[in-house]
C-alpha positions in Angstrom: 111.8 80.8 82.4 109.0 82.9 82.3 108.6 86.9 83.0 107.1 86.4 86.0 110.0 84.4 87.7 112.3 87.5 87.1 109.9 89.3 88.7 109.1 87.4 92.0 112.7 87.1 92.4 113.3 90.7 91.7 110.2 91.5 95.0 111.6 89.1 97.5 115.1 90.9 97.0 113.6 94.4 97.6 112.0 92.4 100.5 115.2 92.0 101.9 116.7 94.8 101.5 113.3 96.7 103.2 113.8 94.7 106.0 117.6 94.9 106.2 117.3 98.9 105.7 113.9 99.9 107.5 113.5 97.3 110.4 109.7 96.5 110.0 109.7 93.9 113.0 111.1 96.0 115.4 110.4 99.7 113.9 106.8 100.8 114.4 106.4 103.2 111.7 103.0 103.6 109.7 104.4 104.5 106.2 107.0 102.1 106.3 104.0 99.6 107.3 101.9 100.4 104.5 105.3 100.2 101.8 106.0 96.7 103.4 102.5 95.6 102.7 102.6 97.3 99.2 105.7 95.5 98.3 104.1 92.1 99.6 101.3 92.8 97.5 103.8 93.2 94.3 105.1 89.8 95.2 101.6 88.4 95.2 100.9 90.1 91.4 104.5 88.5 90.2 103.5 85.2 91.4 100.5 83.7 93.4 102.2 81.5 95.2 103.5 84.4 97.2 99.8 84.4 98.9 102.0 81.5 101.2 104.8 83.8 101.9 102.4 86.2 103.1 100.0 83.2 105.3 104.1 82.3 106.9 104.4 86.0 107.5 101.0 86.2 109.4 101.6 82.9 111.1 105.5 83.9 112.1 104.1 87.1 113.8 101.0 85.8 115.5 103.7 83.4 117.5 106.2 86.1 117.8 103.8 87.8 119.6 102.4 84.8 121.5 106.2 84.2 123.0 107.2 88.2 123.6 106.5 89.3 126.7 103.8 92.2 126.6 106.3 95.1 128.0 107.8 94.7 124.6 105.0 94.9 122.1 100.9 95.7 123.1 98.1 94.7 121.7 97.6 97.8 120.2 100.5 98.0 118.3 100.5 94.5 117.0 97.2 94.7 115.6 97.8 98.4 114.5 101.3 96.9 112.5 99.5 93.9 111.1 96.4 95.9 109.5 99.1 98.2 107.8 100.4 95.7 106.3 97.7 93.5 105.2 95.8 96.9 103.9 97.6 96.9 100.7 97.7 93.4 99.9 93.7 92.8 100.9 93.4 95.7 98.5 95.2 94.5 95.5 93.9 91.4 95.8 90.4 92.4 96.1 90.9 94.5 93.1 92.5 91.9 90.9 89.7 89.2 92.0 87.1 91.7 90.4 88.9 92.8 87.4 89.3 89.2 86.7 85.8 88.5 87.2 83.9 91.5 85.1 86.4 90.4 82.0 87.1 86.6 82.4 85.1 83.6 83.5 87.4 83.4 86.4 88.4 85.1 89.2 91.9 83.3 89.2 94.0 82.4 86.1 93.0 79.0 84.5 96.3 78.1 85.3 95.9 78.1 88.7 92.7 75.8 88.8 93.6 73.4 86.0 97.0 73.1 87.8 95.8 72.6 90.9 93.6 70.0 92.8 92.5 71.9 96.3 91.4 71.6 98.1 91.0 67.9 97.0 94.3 66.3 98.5 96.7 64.0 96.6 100.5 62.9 97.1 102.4 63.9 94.6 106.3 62.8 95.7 107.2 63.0 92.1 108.1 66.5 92.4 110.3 66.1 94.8 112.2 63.4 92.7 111.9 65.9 90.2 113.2 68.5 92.0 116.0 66.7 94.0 118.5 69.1 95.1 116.1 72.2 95.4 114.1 69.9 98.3 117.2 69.3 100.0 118.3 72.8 99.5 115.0 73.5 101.2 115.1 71.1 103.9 118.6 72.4 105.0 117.6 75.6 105.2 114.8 75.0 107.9 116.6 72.5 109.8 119.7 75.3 110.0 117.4 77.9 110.8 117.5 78.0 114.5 121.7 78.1 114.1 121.4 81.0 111.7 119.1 83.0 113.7 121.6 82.9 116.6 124.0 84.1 114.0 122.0 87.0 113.3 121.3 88.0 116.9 122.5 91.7 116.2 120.1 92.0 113.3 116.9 90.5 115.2 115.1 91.8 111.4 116.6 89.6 109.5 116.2 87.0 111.3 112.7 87.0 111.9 112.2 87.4 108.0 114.6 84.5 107.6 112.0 82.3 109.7 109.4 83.5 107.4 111.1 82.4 104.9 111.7 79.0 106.0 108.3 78.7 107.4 107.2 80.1 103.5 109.0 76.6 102.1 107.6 74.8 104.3 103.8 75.7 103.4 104.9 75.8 99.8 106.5 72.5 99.9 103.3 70.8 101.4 101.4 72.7 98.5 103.3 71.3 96.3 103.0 67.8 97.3 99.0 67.6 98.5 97.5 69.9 95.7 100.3 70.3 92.9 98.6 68.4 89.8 101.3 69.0 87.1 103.7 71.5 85.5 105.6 71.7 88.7 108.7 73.2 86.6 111.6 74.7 88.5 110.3 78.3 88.0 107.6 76.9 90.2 110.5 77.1 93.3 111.2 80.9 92.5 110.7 82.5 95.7 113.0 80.0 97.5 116.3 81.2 96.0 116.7 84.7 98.0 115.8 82.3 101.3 118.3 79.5 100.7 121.0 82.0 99.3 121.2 84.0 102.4 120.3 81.6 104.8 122.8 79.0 103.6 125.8 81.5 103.2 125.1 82.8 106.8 125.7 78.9 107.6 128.4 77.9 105.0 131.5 78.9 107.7 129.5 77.7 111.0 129.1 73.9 108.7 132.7 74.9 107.2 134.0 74.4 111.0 133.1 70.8 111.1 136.3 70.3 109.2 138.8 72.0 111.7 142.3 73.4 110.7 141.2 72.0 107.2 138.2 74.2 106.8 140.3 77.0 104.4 140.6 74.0 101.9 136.7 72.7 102.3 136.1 76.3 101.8 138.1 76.7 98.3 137.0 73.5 97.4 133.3 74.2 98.1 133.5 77.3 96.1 135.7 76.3 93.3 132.8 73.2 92.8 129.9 75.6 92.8 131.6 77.8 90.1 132.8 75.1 88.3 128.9 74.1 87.9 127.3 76.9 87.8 129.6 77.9 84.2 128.8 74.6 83.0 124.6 75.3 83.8 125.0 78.4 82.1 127.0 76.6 79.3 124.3 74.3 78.7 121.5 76.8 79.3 122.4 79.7 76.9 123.7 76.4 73.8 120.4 75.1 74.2 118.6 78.0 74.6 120.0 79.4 70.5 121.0 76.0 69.5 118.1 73.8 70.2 115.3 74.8 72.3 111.9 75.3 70.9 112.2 79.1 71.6 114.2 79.4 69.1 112.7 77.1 66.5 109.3 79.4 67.2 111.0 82.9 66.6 112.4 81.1 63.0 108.9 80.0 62.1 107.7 83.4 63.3 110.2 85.2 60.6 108.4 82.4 57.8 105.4 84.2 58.6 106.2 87.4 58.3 108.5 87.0 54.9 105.1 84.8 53.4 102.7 87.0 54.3 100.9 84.5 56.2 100.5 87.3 58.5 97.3 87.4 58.0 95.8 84.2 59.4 95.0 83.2 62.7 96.9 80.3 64.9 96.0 78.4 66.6 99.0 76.6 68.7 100.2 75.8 72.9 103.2 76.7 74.2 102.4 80.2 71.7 104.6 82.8 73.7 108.0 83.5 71.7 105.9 82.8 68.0 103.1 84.8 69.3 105.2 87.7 69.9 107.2 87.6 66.8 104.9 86.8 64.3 102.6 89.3 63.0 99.7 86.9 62.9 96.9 86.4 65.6 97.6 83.5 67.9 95.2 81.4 69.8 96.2 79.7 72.5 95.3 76.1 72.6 97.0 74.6 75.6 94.1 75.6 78.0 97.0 77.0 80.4 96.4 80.6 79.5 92.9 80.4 78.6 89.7 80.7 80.2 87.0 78.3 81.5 84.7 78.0 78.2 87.8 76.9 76.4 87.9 73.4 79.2 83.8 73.2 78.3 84.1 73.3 75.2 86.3 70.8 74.6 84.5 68.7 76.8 81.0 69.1 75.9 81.7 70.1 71.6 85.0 69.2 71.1 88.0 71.1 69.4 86.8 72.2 66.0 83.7 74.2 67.6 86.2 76.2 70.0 88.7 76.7 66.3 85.4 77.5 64.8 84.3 80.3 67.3 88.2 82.0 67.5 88.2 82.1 63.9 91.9 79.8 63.9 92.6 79.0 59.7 96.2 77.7 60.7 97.4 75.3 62.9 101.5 75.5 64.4 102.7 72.6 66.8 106.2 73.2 68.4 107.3 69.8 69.2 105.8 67.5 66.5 107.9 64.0 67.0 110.1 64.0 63.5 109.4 60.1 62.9 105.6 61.1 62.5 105.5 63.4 59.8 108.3 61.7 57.6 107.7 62.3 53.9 104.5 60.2 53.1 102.5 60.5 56.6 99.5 61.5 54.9 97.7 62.8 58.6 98.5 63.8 61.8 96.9 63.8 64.5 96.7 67.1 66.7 96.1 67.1 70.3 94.0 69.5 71.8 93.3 69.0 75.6 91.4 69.9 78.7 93.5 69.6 81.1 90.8 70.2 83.7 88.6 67.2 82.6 91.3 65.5 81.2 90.0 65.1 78.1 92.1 64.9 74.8 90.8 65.8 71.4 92.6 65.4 67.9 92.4 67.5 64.7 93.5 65.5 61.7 95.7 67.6 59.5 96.6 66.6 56.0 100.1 66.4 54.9 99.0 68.4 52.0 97.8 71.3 54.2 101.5 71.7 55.5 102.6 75.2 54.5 106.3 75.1 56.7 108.6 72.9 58.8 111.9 74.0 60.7 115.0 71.9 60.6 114.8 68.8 63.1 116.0 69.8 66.4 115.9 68.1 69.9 114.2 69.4 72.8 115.8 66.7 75.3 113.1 64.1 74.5 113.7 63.6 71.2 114.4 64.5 67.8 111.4 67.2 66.8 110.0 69.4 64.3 108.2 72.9 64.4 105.1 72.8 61.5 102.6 74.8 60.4 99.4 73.5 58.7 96.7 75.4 56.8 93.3 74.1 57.8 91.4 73.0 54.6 87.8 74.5 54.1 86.4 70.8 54.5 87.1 71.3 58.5 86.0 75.3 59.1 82.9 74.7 57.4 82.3 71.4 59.4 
């Protein structure tokens, strides 16, 4: 979910194959230096979280380095490699930290900070509940890491950028757990799959042996199970995707809009992306997520209709409103509008008589749900 997961995934890949093609461990070469770093910088624009991929790649050569006896690899050349390759990523970063602050009231997305609780530390072991397999996937990977490198030995590259990538999880894991607030989603895990995909099929015939002359038939098993299930997740993905995701009930509310005419108005509405892009209204965001900072102050310190006041919203559209509670006869309902930085939730109390649309009842895996629209009566702009 998400553009930038395609996009992360799509920069560790050409990561690979730059390192698998051009040698940057063992090739001192200043252009190809500089392209590295330029790519790593890519990476960090897809996906923040990529800052720890580059922090593993730092850490990985500074004990390379430590360990390689000095015949191998001077001073001079370490240092000379590692600016190259920090240039372009110091510069893109610096660059996006000032662009950020001359047009927003933070240099980082909202996200970021509301999502996050550094460098106050917590312990979060619900995401790795959560996230079950992808942990273990994770944890295999790292412990198998010294067996794969020896498998690589010919291809000393690619194993080096394999420890990176274990030592990446690692870091990301322990972000995860210490600072990780909520919405750890599994897009969240993006950069992993490239790691655990290679490392673990480098592995799969050495683990494979454990079963002796009966390895051939763990090995068409193993695969048969992992295509078996990985149909079935696309199965289920792309049914609930058209049949019953919210995605799908926001591009049909979208096409109300335009037919109406409602075009007009502005809405104000979370989770906004798929109506937002289809409608040919103005959409607010109200989920804080995508925001700025005045929108988490404002809530706190006014409360929600002085933030709708200021973005000019005249409609209100909620995604996910429970079915039970707007069954004919529900006279209000009550809106939630929250800072999730102060933890703060506010209500707007919307009429049933305000309610200009309402999809069919779907089910977004926690119950049956309803996409509605609500005009917001004079009574509350003027207040």
């Amino acid at each position: 979910d998400g553009l930038e997961s395609g996009l992360s995934l799509l920069v560790v890949c050409a990561l690979f194959e730059f390192v698998r093609r051009l040698t940057p461990f063992t090739t001192y070469n200043a252009s190809q230096a500089v392209a590295f770093g330029g790519l790593l910088s890519l990476g960090l624009m897809a996906r923040l979280d990529v800052a720890l991929l580059i922090v593993a790649l730092g850490f990985v050569c500074l004990v390379g380095f430590a360990v390689t006896p000095k015949r191998d690899i001077t001073m001079g050349k370490f240092v000379l490699r590692s600016v190259l390759w920090a240039l372009p990523v110091v510069v893109t970063l610096l660059v996006y930290l000032v662009i950020n602050s001359v047009y927003f009231d933070t240099r980082t997305p909202i996200s970021g900070i509301v999502k996050s609780t550094f460098p106050q530390p917590g312990f979060h072991f619900e995401w790795v509940m959560a996230h079950k397999i992808l942990f273990l996937l994770g944890a295999t990977l790292i412990a198998a890491t010294p067996m794969i490198c020896r498998k690589l030995d010919s291809s000393p590259d690619l194993s080096n950028w394999l420890i990176v990538g274990a030592a990446f999880i690692l870091l990301h894991s322990l972000h995860t757990l210490v600072f990780m607030d909520w919405a750890v989603h599994v897009w969240h895990f993006t950069a992993w799959w490239p790691f655990i995909i290679f490392g673990l099929s480098i592995a799969a015939p050495h683990i494979a042996g454990i079963f002796g002359k009966r390895q051939v038939l763990a090995q068409i098993a193993t695969i048969g199970f992992l295509l078996t299930l990985g149909i079935y997740g696309q199965y289920r993905f792309l049914h609930g995707r058209s049949d019953f995701a919210f995605q799908a009930r926001s591009y049909d509310a979208a096409e109300y809009v335009n037919d109406q005419g409602l075009g007009g108005g502005v809405f104000g509405m979370s989770d906004c992306g798929v109506f937002g892009y289809f409608s040919s209204g103005r959409v607010v965001n109200l989920d804080g997520v995508v925001s700025n900072l005045e929108f988490q102050t404002t809530l706190r310190d006014e409360g929600a209709l002085a933030w709708i006041e200021e973005a000019g919203i005249t409609m209100i559209a909620h995604h996910a409103v429970p079915a039970g509670s707007i069954e004919s006869g529900y006279g209000d309902y009550e809106y939630p509008v929250r800072s999730r930085l102060y933890d703060i939730r506010r209500h707007l109390v919307l009429a049933e008589s305000s309610e200009v649309y309402r999809s069919a009842e779907y089910d977004d895996g926690t119950g049956p749900k309803r996409f509605v629209i609500w005009r917001l009566p004079q009574r509350i702009l003027r207040r």
